[in-house]
NUMAR-345267 format. One line per field, with one value per residue: residue number from 0; chain; y, z, x of N, C-alpha, C in turn. Coordinates in Angstrom, 1 decimal. Example, Ala and Ser with C-alpha at 12.3 -4.5 7.8 and 13.67 -1.06 7.14 Angstrom:
nr: c(0,1)
kette: c(A,A)
n_yy: c(-5.7,-2.2)
n_zz: c(7.8,7.1)
n_xx: c(13.2,12.8)
ca_yy: c(-4.5,-1.1)
ca_zz: c(7.8,7.1)
ca_xx: c(12.3,13.7)
c_yy: c(-3.3,0.0)
c_zz: c(7.8,7.9)
c_xx: c(13.2,12.9)
This chain:
nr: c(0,1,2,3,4,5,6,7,8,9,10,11,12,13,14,15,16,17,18,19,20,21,22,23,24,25,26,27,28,29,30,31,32,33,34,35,36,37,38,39,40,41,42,43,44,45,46,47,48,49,50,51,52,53,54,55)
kette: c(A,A,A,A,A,A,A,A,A,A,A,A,A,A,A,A,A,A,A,A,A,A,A,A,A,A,A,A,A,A,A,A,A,A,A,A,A,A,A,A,A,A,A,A,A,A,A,A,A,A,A,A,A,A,A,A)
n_yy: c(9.2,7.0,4.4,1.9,0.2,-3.1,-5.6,-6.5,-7.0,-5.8,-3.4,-0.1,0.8,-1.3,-3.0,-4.7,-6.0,-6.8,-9.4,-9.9,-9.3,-5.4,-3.1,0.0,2.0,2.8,4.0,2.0,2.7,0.6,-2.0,-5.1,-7.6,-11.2,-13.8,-15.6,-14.3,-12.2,-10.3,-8.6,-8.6,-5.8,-4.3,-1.6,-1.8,-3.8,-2.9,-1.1,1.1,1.6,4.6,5.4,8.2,9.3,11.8,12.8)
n_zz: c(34.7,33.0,30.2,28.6,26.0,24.8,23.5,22.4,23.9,26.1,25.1,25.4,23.5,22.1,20.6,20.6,18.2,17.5,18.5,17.3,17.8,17.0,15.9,17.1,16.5,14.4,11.3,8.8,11.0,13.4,12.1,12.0,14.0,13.8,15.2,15.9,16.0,18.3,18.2,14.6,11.4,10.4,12.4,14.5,16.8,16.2,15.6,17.3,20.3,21.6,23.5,26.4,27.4,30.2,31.0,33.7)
n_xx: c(11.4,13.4,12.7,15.1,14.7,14.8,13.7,10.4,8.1,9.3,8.9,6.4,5.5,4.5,1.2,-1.4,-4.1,-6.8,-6.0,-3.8,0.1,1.5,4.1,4.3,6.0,8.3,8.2,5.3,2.8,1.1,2.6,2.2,3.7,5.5,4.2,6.6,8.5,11.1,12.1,11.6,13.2,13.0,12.9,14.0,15.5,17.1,19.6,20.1,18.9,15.9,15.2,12.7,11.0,9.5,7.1,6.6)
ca_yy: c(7.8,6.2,3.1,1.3,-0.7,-4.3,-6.4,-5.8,-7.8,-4.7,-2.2,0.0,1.3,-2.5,-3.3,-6.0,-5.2,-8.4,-10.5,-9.4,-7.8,-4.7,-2.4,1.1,2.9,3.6,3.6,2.3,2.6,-0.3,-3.0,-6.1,-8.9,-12.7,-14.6,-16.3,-12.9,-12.0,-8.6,-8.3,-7.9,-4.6,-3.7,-0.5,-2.4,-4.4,-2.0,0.6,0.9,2.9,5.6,5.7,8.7,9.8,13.4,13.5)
ca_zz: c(34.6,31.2,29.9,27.9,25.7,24.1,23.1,22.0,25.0,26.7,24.8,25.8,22.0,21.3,20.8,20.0,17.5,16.7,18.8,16.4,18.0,16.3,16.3,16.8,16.9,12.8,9.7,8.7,12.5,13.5,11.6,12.5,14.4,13.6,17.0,16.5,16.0,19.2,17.2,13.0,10.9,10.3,13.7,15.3,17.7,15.9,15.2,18.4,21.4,22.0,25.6,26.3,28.9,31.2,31.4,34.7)
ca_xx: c(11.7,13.8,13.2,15.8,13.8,15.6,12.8,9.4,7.8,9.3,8.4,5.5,5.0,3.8,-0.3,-2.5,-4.8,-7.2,-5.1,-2.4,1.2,2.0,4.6,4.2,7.8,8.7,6.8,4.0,1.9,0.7,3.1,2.2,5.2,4.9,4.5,7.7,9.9,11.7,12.8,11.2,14.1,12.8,13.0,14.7,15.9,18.3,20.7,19.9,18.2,14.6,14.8,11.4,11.4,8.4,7.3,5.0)
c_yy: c(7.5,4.6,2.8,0.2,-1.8,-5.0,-6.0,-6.3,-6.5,-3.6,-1.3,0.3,0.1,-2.5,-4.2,-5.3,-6.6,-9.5,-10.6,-8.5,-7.0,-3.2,-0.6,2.4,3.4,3.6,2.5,1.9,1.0,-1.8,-4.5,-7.1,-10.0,-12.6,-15.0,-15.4,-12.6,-9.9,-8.8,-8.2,-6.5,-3.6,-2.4,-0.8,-3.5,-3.9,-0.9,-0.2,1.7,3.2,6.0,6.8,9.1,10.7,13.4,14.7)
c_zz: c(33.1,31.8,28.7,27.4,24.8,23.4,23.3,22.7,25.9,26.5,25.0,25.0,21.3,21.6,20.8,19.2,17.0,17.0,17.9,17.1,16.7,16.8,15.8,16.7,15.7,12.0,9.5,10.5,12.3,12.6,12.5,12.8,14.4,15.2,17.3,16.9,17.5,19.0,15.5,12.7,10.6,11.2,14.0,16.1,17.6,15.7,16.9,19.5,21.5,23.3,25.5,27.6,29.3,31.8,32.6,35.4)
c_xx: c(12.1,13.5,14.2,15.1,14.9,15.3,11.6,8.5,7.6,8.9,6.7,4.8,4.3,2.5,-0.7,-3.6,-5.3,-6.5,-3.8,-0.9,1.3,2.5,4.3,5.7,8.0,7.1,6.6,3.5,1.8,1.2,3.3,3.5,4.7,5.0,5.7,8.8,10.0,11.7,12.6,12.8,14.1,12.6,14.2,15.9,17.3,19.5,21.2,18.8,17.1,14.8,13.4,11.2,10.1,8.4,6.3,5.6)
């Protein structure tokens, strides 16, 4: 199974940590996203697309 990831909603690399989103996909782990961001400027996603594929 691929996912085509777009938004960080979708993504399955995203947490909560303390009632905090935060992204896990680049550097530094666990970089926290405001609530209002859609996509961080610092995001991956702005530029490109994440394939999230599934080995079972």
């Amino acid at each position: 199974m691929i996912f085509v990831v777009t938004k960080c909603a979708e993504c399955p690399l995203l947490s909560v940590v303390e009632g905090q989103r935060v992204c896990n996909v680049g550097p530094p782990s666990h970089r926290p996203i405001a609530d209002g961001d859609e996509r961080p400027s610092w995001c991956r996603m702005r530029k490109e697309q994440i394939i999230v594929r599934d080995f079972k």
